[in-house]
Structure formats: C-alpha cells, structure tokens
N, C-alpha and C positions, 0 to 999 in steps of 0.2 A: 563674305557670305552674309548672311541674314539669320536675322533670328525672332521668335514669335513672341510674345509677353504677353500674360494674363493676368487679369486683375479683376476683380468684380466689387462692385456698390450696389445699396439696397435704392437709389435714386436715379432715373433715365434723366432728371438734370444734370445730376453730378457726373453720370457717365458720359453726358453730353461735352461736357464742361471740360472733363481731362482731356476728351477726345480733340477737342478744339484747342486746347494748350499744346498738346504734344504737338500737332499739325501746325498749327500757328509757330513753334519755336521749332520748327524740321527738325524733332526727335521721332518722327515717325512719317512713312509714309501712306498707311493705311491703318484704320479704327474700325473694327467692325464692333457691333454693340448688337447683343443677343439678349431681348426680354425675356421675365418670366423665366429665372432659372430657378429653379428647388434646390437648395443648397443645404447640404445637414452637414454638422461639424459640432467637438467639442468646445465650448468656451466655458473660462472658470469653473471649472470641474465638471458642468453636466453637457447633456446635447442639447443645441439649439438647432431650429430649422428656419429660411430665411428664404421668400422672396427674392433674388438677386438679379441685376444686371450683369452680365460678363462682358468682357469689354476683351479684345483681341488686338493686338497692336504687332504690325508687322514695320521691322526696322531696320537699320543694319546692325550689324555685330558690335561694332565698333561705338554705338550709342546705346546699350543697353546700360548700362553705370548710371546714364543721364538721364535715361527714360525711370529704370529704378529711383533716382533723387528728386527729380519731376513730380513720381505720382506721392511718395512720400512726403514731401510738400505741403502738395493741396490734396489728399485725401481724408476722408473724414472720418474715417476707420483707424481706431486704437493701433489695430495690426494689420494694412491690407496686405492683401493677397498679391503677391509677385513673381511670378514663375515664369523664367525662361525657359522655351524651347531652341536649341540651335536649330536650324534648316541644314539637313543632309542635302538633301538631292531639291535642285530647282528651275524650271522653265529660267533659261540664260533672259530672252526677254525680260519678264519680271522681273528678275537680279538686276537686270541692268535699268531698272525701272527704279528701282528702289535704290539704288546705287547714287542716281539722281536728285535725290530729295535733298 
C-alpha cells in the first residue's frame, strides 16, 4: 500500500530541493509543495509562528524508513517535521502507479 509524509521548510528552494532528491533516488513518486503555510508551534519553551512550505510526499510503504533518513539528511531544520500517514483505501490505478516508481 502507500503512504503519505509530511514535512515542511521555511524555504521553496529547500522544498524544491528535497522534492527533487526524493524523485531523483525513487523514494517517492509524487511532491506536492503547498506555499505560504502559517504554522504555530512551541519551540524552547515559547510559541513561535513561521511562514512554512509543506511539502507532501506520496510513496510506498515500504520506503517510508528511507524517505524519513533522506529528509533528515539534508534538511535544515534542528527537528523537521516527519509524519506519516498510511493510505487506507486507494484508486488501484494510482497504487499501481506508485507501485511503479
């Protein structure tokens, strides 16, 4: 099956950049990159609010380990952000699309 990963950067180079690594080493077969997110969260004790990219990575299951060690890598964020979703239910096309990569 497939599963979804989320991560955001304050830079649409740097979100450019992971998105072309992952796809460049077939640990993903789609990037979507959503500008302009508002993003509030605590850091070192207070709240911060931040400008963000989010960046969407659709994969298979079976490469999430390697998409996780990938953005860790080369991101430039202390802690980024890493959250899979599994995919329940999925158009079999796609699956078989993404199966592919």
């Amino acid at each position: 099956m497939g599963s979804i990963i989320f991560t955001t950067t304050n830079k649409l180079a740097e979100g450019m950049r992971i998105s072309h690594i992952l796809l460049n080493k077939k640990l993903a077969a789609c990037v979507k990159l959503f500008e302009n997110v508002r993003s509030f969260y605590w850091w070192k004790g207070k709240i911060e609010s931040a400008n963000e990219i989010q960046l969407m990575i659709i994969t298979q299951k079976n490469l999430v380990e390697k998409v996780f060690s990938e953005i860790k890598k080369i991101h430039s964020y202390e802690v980024p952000e890493m959250i899979e979703i599994q995919i329940g239910r999925i158009n079999k096309d796609y699956l078989d699309w993404i199966s592919k990569v």
